[in-house]
DRENPA-3360 file (N, C-alpha, C; in nm, 2 decimals, always signed):
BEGIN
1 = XXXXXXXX = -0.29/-1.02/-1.03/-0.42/-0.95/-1.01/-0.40/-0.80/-1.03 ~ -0.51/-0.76/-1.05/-0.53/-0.58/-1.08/-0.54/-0.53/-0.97 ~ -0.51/-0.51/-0.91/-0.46/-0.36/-0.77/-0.60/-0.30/-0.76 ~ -0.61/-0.27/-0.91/-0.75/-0.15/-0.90/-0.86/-0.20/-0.95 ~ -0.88/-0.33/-0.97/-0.99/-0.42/-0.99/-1.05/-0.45/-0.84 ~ -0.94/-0.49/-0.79/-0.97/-0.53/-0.66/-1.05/-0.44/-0.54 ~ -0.95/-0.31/-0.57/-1.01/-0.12/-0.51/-1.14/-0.12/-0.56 ~ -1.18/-0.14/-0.67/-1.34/-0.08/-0.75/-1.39/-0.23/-0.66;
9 = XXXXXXXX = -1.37/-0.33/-0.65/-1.47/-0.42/-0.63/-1.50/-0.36/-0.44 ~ -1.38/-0.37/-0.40/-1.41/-0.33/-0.24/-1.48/-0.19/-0.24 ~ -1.46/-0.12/-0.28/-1.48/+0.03/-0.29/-1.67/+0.01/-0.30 ~ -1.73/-0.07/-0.40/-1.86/-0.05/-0.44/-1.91/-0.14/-0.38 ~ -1.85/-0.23/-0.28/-1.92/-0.31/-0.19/-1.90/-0.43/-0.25 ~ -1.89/-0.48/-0.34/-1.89/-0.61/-0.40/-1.75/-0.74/-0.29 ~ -1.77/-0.74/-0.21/-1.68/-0.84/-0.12/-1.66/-0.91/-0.17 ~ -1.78/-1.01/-0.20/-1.72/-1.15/-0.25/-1.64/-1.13/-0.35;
17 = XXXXXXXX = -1.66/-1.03/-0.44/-1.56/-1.04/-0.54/-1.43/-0.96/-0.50 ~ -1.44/-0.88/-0.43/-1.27/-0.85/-0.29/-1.23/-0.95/-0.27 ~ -1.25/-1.03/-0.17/-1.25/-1.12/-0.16/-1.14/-1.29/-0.24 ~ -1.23/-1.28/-0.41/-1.13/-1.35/-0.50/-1.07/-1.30/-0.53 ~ -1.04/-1.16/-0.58/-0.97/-1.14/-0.65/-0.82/-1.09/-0.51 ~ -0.84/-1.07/-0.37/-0.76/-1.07/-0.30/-0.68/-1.24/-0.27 ~ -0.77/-1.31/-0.31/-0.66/-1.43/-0.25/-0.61/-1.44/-0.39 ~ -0.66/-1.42/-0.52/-0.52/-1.43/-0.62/-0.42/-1.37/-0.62;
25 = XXXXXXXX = -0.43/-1.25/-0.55/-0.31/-1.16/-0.61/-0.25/-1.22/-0.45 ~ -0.25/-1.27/-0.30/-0.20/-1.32/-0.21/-0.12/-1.45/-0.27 ~ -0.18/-1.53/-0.40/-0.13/-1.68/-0.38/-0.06/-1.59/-0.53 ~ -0.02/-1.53/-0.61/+0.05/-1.47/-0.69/+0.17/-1.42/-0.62 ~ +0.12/-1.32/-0.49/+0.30/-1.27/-0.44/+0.34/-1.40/-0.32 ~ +0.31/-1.52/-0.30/+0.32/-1.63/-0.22/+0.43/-1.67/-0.31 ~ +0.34/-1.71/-0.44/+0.42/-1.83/-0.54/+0.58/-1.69/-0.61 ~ +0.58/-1.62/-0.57/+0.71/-1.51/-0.62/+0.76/-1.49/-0.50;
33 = XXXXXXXX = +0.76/-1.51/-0.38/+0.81/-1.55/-0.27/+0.87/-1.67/-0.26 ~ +0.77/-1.83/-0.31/+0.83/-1.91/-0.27/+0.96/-1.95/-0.39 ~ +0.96/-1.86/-0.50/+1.01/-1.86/-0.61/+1.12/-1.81/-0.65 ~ +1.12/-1.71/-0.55/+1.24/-1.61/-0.55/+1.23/-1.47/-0.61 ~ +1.08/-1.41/-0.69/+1.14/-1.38/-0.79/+1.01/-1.24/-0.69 ~ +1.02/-1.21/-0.56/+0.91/-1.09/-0.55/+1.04/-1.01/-0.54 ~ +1.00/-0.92/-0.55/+1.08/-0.80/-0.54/+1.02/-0.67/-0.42 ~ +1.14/-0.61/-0.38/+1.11/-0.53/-0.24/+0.97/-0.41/-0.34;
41 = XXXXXXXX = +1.01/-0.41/-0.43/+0.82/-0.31/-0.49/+0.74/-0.41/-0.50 ~ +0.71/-0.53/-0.49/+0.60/-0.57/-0.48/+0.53/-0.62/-0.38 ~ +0.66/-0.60/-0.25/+0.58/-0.65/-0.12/+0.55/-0.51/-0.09 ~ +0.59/-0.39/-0.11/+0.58/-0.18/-0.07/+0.42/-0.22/-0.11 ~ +0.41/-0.25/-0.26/+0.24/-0.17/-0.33/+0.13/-0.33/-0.20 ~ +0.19/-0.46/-0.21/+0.12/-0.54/-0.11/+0.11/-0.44/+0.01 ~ +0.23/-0.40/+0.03/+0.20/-0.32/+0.21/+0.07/-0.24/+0.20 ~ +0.11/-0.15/+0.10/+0.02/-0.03/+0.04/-0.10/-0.07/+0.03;
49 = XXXXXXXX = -0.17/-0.18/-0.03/-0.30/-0.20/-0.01/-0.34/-0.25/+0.07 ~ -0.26/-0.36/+0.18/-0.32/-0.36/+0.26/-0.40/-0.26/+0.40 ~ -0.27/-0.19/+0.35/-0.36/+0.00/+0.45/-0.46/+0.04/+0.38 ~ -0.45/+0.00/+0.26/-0.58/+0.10/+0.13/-0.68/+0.03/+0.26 ~ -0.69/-0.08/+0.25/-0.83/-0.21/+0.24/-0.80/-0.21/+0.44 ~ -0.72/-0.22/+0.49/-0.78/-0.19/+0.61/-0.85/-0.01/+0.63 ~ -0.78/+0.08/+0.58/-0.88/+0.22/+0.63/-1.04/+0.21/+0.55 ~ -1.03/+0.18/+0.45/-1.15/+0.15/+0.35/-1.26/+0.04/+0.44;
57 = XXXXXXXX = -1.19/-0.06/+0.48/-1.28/-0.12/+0.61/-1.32/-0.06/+0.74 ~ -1.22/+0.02/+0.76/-1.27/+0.10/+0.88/-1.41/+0.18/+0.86 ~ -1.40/+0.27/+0.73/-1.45/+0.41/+0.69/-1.61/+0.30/+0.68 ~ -1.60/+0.19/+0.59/-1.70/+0.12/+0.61/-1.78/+0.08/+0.71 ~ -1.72/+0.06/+0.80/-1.78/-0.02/+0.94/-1.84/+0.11/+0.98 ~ -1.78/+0.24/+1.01/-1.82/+0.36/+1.07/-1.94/+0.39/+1.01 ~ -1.93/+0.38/+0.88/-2.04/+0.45/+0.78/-2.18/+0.39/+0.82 ~ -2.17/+0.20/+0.83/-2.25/+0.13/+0.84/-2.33/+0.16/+1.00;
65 = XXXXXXXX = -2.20/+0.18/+1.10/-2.27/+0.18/+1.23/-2.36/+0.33/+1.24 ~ -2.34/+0.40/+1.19/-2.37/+0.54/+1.18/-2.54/+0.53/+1.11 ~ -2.58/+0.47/+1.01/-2.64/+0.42/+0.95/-2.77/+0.33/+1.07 ~ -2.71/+0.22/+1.15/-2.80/+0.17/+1.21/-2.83/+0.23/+1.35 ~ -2.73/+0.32/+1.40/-2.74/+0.40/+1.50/-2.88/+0.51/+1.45 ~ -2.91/+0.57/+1.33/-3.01/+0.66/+1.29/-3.11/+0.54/+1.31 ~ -3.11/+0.42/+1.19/-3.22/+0.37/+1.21/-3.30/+0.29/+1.32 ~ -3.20/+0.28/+1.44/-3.21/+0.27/+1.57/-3.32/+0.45/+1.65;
73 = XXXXXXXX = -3.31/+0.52/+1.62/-3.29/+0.62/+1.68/-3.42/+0.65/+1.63 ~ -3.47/+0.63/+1.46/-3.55/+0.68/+1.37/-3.70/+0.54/+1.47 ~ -3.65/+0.44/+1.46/-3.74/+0.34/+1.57/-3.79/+0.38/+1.71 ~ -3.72/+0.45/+1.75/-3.79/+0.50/+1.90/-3.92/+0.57/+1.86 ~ -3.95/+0.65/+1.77/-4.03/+0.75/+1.75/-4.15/+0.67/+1.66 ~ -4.10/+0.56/+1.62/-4.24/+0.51/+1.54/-4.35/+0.44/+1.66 ~ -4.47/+0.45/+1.63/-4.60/+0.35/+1.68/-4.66/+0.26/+1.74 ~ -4.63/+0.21/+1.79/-4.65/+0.08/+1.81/-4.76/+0.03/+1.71;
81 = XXXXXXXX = -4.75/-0.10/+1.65/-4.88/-0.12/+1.58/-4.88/-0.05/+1.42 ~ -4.80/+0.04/+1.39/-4.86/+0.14/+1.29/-4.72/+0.08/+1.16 ~ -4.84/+0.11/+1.06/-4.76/+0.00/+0.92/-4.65/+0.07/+0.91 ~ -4.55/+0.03/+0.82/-4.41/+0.03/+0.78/-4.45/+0.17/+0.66 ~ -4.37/+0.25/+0.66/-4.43/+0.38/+0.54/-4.43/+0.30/+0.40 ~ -4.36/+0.20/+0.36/-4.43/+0.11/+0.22/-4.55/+0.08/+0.22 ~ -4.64/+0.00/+0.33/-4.76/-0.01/+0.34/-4.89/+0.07/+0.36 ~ -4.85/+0.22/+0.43/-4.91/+0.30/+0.38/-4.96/+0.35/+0.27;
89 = XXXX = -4.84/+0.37/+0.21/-4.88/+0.36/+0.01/-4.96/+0.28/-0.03 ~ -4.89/+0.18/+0.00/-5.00/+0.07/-0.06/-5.12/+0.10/-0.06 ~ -5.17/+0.09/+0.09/-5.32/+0.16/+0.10/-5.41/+0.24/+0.09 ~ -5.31/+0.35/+0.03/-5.34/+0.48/-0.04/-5.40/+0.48/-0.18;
% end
């Protein structure tokens, strides 16, 4: 697997495809483990992304909670009863 196929898919949100393309390159350095043939750089760059892809999960989770904390916050102040600001337009 591509290292940095995997980084652009996680990076732009695309999971599910994080996701495949992380269990190939896992059953790729598996089958060179059970094979004999990984070598101490290719478990270092495995180590390496897995810190990439755990802080990149972190930064995400934060970004996200940060996000529903405003739109939590941005809810206290609306209406009761009063349309969503798309339905206003509409009506306009």
């Amino acid at each position: 697997m591509d290292q940095e196929a995997f980084r652009r898919a996680f990076a732009s949100g695309e999971f599910g495809q994080a996701q495949q393309l992380w269990g190939e390159y896992a059953e790729d350095l598996r089958q060179a483990i059970i094979h004999g043939t990984a070598r101490a750089r290719m478990l270092e760059e495995a180590a390496q992304l897995v810190e990439w892809a755990r802080r990149s999960a972190k930064a995400y989770r934060a970004h996200s909670a940060a996000r529903l904390d405003e739109a939590r916050a941005a809810a206290a102040y609306a209406q009761p009863g009063a349309a969503p600001p798309g339905r206003i337009r509409a009506l306009l």
